[in-house]
N, C-alpha and C positions, 0 to 999 in steps of 0.2 A: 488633389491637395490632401496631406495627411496630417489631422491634427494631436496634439499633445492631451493629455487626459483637464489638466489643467484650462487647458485651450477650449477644449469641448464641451466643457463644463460652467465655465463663463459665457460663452458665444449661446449654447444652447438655453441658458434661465433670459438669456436678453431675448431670443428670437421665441422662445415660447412665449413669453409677455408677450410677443409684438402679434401674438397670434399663431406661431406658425405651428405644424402641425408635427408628430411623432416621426410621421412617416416622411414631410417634408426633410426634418431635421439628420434622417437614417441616409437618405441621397445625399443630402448635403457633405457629411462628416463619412461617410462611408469608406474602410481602407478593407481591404480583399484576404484572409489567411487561407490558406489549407492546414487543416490539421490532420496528421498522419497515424492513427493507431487500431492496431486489429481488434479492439476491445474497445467495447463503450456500450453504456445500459441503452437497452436495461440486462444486459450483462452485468452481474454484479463484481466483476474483474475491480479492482482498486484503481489499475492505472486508468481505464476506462472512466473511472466516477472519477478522477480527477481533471481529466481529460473536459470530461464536460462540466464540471466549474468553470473551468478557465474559459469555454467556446461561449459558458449562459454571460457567462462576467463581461467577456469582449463586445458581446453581442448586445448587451444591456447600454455600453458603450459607443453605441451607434457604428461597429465594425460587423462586415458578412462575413460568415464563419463558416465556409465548406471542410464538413467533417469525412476522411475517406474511412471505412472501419467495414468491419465482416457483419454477413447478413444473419450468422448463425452464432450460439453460445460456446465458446471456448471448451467446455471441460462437457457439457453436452449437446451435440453439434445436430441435435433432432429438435431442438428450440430452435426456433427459426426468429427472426426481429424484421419489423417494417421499419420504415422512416421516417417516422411520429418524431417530429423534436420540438422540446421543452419550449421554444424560443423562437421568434421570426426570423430573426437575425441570423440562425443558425442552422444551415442546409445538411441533412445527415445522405451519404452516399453510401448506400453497402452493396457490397461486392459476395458476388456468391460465390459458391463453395469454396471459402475462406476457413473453413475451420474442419477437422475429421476428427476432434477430440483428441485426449491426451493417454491414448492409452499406451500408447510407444513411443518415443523419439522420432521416427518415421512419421506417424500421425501427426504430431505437432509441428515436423518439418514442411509436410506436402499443404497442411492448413497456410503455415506461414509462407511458402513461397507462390502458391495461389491467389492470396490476399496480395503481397508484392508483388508479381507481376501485374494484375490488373492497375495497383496506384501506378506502376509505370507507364500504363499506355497512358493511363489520364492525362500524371505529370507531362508527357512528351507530349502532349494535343491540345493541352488546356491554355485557356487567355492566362498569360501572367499574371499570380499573383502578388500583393505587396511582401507577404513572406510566406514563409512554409513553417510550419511546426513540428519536429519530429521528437522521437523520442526510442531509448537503448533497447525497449520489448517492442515485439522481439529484436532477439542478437542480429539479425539476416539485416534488420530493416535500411540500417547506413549501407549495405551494399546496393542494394538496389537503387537507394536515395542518390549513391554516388554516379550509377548509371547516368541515371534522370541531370544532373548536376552537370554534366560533361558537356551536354548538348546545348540547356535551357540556361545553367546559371542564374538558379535560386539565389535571394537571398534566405538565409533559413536562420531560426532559433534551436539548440540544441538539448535538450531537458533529458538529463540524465540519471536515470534512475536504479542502472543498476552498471556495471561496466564488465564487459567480455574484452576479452576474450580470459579475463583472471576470477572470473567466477566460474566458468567453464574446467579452468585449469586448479582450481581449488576444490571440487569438485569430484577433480580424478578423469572424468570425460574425455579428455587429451591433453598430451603434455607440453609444455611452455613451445617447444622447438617443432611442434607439428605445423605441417603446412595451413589446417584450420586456424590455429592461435597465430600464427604468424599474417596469417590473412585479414584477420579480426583488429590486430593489433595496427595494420597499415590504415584498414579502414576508420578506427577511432582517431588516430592521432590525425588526419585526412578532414575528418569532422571537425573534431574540437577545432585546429586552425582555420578551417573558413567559415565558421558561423559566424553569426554575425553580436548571437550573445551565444554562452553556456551557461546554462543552469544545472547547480550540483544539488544535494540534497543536504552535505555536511563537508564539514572543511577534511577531513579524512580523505573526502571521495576527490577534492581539489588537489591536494596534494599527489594522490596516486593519479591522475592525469597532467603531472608537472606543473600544478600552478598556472594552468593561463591567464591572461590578463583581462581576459574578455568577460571571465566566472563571474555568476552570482549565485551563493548562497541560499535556499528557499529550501525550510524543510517541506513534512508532506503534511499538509494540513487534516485534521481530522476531517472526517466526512457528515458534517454535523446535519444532517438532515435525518440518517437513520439513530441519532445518538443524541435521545430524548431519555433522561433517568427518570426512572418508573419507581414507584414507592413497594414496597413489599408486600403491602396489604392488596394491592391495586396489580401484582404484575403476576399472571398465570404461569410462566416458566416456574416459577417456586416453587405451586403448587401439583405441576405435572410433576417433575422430579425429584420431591420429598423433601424439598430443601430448608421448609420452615426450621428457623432458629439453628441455622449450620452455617459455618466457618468457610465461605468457599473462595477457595484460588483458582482462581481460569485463565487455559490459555485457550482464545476465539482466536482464528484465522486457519490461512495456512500452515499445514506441520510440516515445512519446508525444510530439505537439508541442510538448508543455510544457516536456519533455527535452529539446532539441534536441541533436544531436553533429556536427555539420557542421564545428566548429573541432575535434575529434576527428578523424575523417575525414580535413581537409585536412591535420593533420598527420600521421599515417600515410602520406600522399600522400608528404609533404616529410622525411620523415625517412628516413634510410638503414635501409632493412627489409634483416634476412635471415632466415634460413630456422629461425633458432631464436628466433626471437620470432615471438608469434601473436597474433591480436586475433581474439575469439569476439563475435559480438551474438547473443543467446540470448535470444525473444521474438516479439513480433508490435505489430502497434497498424500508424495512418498512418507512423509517422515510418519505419520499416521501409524503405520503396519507395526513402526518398534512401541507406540502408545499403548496399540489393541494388545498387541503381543502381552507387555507388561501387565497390562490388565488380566489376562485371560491365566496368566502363572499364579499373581495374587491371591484371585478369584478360586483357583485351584485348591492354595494354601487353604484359605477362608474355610471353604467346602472341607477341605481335610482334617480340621482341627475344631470343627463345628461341633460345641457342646463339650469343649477342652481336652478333650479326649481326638488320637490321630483314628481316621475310617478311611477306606480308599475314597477317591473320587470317581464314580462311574459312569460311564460312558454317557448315560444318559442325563446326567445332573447341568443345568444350565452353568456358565457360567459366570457367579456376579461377586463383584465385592460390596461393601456397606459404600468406601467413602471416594470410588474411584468412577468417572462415569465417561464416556466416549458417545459423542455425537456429531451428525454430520454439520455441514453450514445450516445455518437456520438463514430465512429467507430475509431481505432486507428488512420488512415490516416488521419483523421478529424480533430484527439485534437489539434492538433497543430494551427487550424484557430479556436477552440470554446477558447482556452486558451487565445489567442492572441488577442480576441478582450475585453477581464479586463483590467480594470483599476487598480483595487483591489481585489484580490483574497481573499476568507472567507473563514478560516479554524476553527473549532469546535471539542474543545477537552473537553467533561464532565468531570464535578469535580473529579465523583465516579469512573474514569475511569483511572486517575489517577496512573502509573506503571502497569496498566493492557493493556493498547493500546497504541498504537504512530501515529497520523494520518501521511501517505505517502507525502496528498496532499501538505504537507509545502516545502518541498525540492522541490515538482516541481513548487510550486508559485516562488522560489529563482530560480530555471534556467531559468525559463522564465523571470525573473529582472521586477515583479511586486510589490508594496506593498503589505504589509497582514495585514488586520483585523482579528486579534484571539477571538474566542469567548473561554473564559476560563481563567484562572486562571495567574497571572503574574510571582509570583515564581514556576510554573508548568516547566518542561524543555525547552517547545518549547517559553514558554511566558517570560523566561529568555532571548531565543536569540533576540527573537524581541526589549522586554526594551533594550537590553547592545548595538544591534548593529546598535537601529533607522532603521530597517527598517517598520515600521508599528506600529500598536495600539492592544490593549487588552481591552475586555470586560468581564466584570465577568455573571455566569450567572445570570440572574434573575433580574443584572441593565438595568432594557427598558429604565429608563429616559434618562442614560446617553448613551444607544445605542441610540435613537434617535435623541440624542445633536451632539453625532458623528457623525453619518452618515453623518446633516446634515452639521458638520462644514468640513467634508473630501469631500465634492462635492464640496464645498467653497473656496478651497486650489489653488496655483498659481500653475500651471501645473510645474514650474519647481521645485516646492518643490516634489511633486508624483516621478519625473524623479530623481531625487537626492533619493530618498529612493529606485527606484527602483536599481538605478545602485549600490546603496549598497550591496541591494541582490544579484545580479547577480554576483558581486564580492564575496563575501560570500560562491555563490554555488560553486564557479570555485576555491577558495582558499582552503575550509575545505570540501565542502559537493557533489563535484562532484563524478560521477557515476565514472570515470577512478580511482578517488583513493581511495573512501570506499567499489566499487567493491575489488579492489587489493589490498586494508585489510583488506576483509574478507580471499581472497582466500590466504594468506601469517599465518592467523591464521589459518586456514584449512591445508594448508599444515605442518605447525611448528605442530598443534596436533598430525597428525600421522608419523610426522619423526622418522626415528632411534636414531636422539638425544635426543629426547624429550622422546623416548620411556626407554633409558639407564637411563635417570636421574629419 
């Protein structure tokens, strides 16, 4: 018997009264998932950490949560992870060598189809469960899902987070008419028609998979366990990197090609920098390489005109600028002091990118109750909420002039205007986009999928 959240929720305060016991009530109300993802902590991967909100939340919900995910760290695949999980309720399954790192295309292919094959054998041998959970990372995952589907006939939820075969194809990677994209394209449209829900992330991303009717809505909720704001007196990231009494704009995460910052960049180029404004990039990914690059030309200048007067730069001179700084991910315990010391958080969302991705970082710029600088588009989803709701500004790409009129007129601003936009957000996260309640609409669409009501009608 499968009950409703509402169901479980009344039945279980009556039968606790009556005595009965945690564990009694977990057999009682018990419905079976699989959750499907190569990534889950203590992997600090995003999809991963959202992954396991939703399996502690179900799980919290008197539902068994079998998690299938890799035994080793994505991006360094010599971290290895056991099977420790947060929750009773919730069974973690890692499959070995799952992952070879991400140092080639190749490496992150043989990770990912090592990982999917083993969820195949499972799926094809395992007691039916009441549904399955997958999701778009990786791009491979629906192919094999479809395998498994042919034989067993899952019902499945579909949580889409990012869409291939058009971010592949935006990319440059291969073009719309290859036999990959065209492969990719049979397997999505494949999905979204037999699941049983689709989860999107923004009405953009509904649209470019035609509207189905099945969609629901759910952005990606901040990850609010690591995103505790730290005071300045109280948070040692300032004081490692010099940052007392400085202006800083940060962009933490991935420096992903999707994200580009190049119109970022060229206006810090053109803007009148000094020594109490700072720009942090705090992360890793490709996009990285054009960051250090730009630094490292700066830094050149810097050294060369050092003491206003031009000297070569020589071989041997390190190189640094005063207001530009490049660091890798700081560990989850961390983020909470590398986030805390912005002023203004940068988030960058490409034109072409468009219903195919949804940057995370904006929801955790809003918990942390910072401004945001959008690099992208104003009627784009995310450049909607910033216009309607003041909290921050938008840059289109490819305006340097006017990134660099901003930047400089936003270091220029009376500190209680910045405090007034940030408490907006912060208000903002806590009203519509908090983790308690877009987690617990996801997992209320999850469960309405595979009820017996849902299944009758």
């Amino acid at each position: 018997m499968r009950w409703s959240k509402g169901i479980y929720q009344v039945h279980s305060q009556t039968l606790r009264s009556a005595g009965v016991s945690n564990r009694c009530l977990t057999i009682i109300y018990m419905s079976k998932y699989i959750f499907i993802t190569q990534v889950y902590p203590s992997d600090p991967a995003a999809v991963g950490q959202y992954f396991e909100d939703a399996a502690i939340r179900m799980g919290e919900r008197a539902h068994d949560i079998i998690v299938y995910t890799a035994d080793r760290d994505y991006d360094n695949p010599s971290i290895k992870y056991d099977a420790t999980s947060r929750h009773p309720n919730v069974r973690i399954v890692r499959m070995p060598y799952s992952s070879f790192g991400k140092r080639t295309i190749l490496h992150r292919l043989l990770g990912q189809v090592s990982f999917l094959l083993q969820v195949l054998v499972r799926l094809l041998f395992c007691s039916r469960p009441d549904g399955v959970v997958l999701t778009t990372i990786p791009a491979t995952t629906g192919v094999f899902f479809l395998v498994a589907q042919f034989f067993r006939r899952f019902r499945y939820l579909y949580w889409v987070m990012d869409i291939n075969p058009d971010q592949a194809v935006a990319l440059g990677v291969f073009s719309r008419n290859s036999l990959p994209a065209k492969m990719l394209s049979w397997v999505n449209r494949h999905l979204v028609h037999g699941a049983r829900r689709v989860v999107c992330l923004d009405s953009d991303m509904t649209r470019r998979l035609g509207d189905p009717k099945n969609v629901a809505i759910i952005p990606p909720w901040p990850l609010e366990g690591d995103l505790e704001i730290v005071s300045d007196v109280e948070n040692p990231f300032i004081a490692e990197h010099d940052l007392e009494g400085k202006f800083v704009f940060m962009y933490s995460g991935n420096h992903s090609l999707v994200h580009p910052l190049t119109t970022l960049l060229d206006g810090i180029e053109r803007m009148n920098r000094s020594d109490d404004c700072v720009f942090a990039f705090i992360g890793g990914g490709r996009g990285k390489a054009e960051v250090d690059a730009r630094i490292e030309k700066l830094a050149v200048e810097h050294c060369s005109l050092k003491g206003g007067q031009k000297t070569p730069a020589t071989s041997n001179q390190q190189p640094t600028t005063n207001n530009i700084i490049s660091l890798p991910y700081q560990p989850l315990e961390r983020i909470k002091y590398s986030l805390s010391a912005a002023d203004v958080q940068v988030v960058s969302f490409g034109d072409e990118m468009r219903g195919i991705v949804h940057p995370c970082k904006f929801y955790a710029a809003l918990a942390m109750g910072q401004p945001i600088l959008l690099l992208g588009s104003k009627d784009s989803a995310l450049g909607a909420i910033v216009m309607a709701e003041g909290i921050g500004w938008c840059v289109a790409h490819g305006d340097t002039e006017e990134m660099a009129r901003l930047l400089e007129s936003i270091v220029a601003l009376p500190k209680d205007e910045l405090i007034a936009m940030g408490a907006r957000a912060k208000k903002l996260a806590i009203k519509r986009y908090s983790r308690e309640h877009l987690c617990g609409e996801f997992c209320d669409v999850l469960e309405h999928a595979f009820s017996s009501s849902d299944e009758a009608s």
